[in-house]
MMTF fields as JSON, N, C-alpha, C and O atoms, coordinates in Angstrom:
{
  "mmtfVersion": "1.0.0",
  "mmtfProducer": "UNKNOWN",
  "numBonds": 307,
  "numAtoms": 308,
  "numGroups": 77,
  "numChains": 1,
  "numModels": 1,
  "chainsPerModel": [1],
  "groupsPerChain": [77],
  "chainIdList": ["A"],
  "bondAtomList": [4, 2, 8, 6, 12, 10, 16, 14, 20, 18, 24, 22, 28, 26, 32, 30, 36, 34, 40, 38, 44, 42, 48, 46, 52, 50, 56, 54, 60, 58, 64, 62, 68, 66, 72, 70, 76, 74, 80, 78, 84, 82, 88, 86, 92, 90, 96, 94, 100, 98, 104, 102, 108, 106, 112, 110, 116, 114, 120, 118, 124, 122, 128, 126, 132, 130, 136, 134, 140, 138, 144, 142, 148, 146, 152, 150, 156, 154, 160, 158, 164, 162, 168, 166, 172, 170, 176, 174, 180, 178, 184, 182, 188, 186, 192, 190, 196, 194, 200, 198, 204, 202, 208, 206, 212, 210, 216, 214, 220, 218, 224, 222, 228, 226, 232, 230, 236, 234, 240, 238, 244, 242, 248, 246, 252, 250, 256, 254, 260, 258, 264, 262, 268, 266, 272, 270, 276, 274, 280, 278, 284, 282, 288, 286, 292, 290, 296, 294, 300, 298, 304, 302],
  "bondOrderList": [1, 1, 1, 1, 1, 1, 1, 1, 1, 1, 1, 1, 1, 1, 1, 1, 1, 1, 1, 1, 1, 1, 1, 1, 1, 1, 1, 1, 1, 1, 1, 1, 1, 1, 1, 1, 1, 1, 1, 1, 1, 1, 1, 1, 1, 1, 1, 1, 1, 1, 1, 1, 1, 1, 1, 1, 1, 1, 1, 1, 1, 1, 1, 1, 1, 1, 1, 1, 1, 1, 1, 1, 1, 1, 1, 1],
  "groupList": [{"groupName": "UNK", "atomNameList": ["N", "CA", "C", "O"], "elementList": ["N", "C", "C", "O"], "formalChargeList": [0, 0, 0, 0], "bondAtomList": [1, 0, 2, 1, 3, 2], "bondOrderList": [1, 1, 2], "singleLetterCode": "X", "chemCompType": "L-PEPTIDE LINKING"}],
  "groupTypeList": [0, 0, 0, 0, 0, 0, 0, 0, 0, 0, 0, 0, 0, 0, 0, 0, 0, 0, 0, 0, 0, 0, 0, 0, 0, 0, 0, 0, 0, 0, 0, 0, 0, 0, 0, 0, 0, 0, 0, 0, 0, 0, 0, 0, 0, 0, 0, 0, 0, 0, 0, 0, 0, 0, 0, 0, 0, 0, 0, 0, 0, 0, 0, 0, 0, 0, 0, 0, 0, 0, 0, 0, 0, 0, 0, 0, 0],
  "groupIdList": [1, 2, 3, 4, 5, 6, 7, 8, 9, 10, 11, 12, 13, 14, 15, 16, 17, 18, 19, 20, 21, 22, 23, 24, 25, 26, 27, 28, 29, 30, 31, 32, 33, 34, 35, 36, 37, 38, 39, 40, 41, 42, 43, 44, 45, 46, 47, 48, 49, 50, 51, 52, 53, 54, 55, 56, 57, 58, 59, 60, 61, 62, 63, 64, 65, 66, 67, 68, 69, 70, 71, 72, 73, 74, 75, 76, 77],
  "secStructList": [7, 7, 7, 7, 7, 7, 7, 7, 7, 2, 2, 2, 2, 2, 2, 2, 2, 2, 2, 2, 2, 2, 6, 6, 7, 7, 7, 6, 2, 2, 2, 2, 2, 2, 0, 0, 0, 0, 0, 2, 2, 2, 2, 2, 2, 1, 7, 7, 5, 6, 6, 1, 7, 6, 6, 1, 7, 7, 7, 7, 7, 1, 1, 6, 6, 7, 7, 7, 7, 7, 7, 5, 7, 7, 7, 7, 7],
  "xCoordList": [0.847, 0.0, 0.895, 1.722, 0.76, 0.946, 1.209, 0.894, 1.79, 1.653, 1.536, 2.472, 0.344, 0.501, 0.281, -0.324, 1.104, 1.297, 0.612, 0.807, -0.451, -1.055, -0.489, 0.2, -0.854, -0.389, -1.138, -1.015, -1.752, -2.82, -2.428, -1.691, -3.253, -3.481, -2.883, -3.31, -2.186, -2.402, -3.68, -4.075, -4.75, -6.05, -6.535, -6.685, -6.821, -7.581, -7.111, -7.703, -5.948, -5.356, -6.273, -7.073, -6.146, -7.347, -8.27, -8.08, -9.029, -10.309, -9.757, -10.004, -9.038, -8.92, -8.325, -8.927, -7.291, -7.368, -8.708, -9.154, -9.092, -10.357, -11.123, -11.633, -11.421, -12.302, -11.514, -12.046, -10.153, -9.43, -10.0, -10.276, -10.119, -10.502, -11.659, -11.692, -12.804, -14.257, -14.183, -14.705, -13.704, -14.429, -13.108, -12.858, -12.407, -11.124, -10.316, -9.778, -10.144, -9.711, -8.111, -7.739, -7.399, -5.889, -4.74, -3.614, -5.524, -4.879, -4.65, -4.742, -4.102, -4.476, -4.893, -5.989, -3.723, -4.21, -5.519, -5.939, -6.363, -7.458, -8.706, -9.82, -7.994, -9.173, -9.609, -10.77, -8.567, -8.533, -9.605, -10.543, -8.899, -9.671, -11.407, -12.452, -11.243, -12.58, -13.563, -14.276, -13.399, -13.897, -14.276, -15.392, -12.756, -13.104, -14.581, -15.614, -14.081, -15.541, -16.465, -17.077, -16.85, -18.024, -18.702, -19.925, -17.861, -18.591, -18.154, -18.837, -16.752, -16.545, -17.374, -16.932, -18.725, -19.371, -20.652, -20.887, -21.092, -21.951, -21.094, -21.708, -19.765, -18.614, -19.07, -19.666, -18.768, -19.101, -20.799, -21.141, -21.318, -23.09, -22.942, -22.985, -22.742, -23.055, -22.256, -22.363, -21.496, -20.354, -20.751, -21.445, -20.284, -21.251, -20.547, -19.492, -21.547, -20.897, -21.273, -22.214, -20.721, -20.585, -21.746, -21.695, -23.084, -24.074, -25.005, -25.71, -24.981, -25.735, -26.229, -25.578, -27.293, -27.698, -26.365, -25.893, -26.358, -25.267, -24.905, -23.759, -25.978, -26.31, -26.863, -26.881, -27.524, -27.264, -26.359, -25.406, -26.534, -25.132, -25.475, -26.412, -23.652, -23.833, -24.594, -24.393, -25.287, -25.726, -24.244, -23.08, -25.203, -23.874, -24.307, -25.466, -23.451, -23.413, -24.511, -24.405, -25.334, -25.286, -24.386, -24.782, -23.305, -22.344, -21.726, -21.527, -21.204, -20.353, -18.687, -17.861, -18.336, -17.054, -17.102, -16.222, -17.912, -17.868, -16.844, -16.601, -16.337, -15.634, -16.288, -16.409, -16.861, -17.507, -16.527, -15.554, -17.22, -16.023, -16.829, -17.816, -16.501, -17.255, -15.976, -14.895, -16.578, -16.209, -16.41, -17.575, -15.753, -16.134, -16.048, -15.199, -16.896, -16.417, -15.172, -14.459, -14.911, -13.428, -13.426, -14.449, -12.246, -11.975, -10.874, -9.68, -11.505, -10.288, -9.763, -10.268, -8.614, -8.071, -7.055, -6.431],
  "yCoordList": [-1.172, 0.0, 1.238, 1.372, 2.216, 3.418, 3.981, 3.407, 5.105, 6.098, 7.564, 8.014, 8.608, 9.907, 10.28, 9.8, 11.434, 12.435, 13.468, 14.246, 13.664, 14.733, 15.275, 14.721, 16.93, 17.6, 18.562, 19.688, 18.468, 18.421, 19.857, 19.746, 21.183, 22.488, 22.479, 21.64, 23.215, 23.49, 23.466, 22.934, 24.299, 24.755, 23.369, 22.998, 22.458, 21.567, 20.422, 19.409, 20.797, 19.02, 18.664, 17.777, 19.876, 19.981, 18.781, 17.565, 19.334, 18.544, 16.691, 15.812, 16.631, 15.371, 14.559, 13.504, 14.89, 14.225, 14.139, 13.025, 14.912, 14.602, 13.785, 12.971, 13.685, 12.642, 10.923, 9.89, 11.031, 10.019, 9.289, 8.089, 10.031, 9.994, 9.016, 7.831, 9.976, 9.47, 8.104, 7.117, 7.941, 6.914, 5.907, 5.167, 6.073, 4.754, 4.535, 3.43, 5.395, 5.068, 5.207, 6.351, 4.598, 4.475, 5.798, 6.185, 6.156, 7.039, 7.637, 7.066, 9.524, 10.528, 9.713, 9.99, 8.306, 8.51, 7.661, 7.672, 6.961, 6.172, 6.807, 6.576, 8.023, 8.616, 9.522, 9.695, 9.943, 10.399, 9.917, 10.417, 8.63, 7.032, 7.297, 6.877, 7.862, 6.854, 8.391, 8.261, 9.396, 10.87, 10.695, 10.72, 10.484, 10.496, 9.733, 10.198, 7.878, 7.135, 6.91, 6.123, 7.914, 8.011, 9.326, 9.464, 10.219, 11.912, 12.293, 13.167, 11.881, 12.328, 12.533, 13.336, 11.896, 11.428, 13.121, 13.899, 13.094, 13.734, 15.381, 16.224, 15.452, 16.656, 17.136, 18.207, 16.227, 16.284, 16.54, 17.191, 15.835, 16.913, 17.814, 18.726, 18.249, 19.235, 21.061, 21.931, 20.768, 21.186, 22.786, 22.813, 23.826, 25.635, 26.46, 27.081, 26.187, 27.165, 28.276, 28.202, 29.99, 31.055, 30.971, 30.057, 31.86, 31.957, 31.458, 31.68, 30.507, 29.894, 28.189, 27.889, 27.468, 26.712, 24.831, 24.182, 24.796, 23.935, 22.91, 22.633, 22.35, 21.392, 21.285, 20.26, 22.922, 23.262, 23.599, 24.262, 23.127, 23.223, 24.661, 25.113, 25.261, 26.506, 26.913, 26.173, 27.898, 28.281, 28.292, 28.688, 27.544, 27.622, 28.506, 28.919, 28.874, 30.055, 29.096, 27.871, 29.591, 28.552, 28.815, 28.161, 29.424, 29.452, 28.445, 28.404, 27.47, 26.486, 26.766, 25.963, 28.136, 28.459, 29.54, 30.381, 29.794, 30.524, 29.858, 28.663, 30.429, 29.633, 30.082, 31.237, 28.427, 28.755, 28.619, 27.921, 29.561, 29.671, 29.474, 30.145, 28.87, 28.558, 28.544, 27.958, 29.47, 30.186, 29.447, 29.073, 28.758, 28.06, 29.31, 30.18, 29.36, 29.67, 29.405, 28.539, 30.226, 30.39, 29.106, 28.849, 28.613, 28.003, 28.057, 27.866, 28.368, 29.28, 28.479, 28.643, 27.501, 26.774, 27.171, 26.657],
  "zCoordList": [0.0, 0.0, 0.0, 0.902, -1.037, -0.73, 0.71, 1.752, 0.612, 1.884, 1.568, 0.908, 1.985, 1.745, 3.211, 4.169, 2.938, 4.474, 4.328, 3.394, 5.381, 5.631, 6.56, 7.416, 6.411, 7.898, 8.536, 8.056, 9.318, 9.66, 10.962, 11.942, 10.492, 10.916, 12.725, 13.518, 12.997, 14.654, 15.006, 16.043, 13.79, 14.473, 14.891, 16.055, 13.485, 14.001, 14.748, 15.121, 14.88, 16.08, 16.517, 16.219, 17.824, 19.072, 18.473, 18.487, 18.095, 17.495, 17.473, 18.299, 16.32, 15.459, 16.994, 17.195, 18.033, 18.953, 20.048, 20.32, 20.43, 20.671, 20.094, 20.863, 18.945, 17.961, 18.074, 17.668, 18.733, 18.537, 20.044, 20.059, 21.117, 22.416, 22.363, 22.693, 21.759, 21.826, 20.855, 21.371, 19.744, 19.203, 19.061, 18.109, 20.167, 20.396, 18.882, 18.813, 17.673, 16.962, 16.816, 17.08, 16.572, 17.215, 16.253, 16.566, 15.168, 14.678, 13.845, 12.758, 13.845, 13.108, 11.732, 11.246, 10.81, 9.848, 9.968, 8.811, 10.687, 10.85, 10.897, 10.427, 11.881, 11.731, 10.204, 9.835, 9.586, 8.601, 7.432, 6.812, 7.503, 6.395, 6.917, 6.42, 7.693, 8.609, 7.812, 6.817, 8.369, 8.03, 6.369, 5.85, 5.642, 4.196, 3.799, 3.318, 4.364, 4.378, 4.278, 3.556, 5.36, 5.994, 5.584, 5.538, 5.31, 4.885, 3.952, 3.418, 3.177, 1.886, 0.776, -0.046, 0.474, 0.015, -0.01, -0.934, 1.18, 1.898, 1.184, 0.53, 1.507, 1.122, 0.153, 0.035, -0.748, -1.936, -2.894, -3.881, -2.151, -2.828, -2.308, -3.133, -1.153, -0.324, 0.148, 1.013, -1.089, -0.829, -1.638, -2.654, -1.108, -1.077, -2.211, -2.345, -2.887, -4.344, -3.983, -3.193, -4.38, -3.901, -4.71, -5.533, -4.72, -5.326, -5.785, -6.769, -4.747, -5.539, -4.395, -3.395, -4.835, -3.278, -3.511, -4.445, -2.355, -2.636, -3.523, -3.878, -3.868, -4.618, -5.921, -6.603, -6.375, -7.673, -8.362, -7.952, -9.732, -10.62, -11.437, -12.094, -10.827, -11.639, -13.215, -14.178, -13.316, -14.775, -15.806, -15.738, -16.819, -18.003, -18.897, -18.88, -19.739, -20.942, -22.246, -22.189, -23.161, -24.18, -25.094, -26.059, -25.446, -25.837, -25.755, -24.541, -26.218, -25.913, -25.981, -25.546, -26.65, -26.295, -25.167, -25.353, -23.974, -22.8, -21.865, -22.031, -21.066, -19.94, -18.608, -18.201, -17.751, -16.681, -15.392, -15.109, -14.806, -13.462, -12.117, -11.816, -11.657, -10.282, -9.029, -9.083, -7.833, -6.858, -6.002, -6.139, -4.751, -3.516, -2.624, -2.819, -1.706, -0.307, -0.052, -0.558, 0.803, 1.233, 2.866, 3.5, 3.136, 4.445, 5.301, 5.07, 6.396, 6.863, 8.082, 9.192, 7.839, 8.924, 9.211, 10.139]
}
């Protein structure tokens, strides 16, 4: 198996050890696996286009040589 290294914010340590606490999981990268899993999924429909409701897909041009640009919210860790 592969290996990738995450590195994971001062902000959110706090948190991700805590989460390690409550649900006995042995570690940063487990819990990692486990998050992707289980909510990556959920991330992904749900995820906040600037203008628009989360789960609708931006308006396109009928132009077919337009270029569409879509804006996320910003995240600030």
């Amino acid at each position: 198996m592969s290996q990738t290294r995450i590195v994971l914010s001062p902000k959110v340590k706090p948190l991700a050890e805590e989460l390690l606490e409550i649900t006995g999981i042995d570690s940063l990268s487990s819990l990692v696996s486990v998050l992707l899993t289980r909510y990556g999924n959920h991330m992904k429909d749900t995820w906040g286009v600037v203008g628009g409701a989360s789960n609708v897909p931006p308006q396109l041009s009928a132009d077919p040589n337009a270029k569409t640009r879509v804006e996320f919210a910003p995240i600030d860790f």
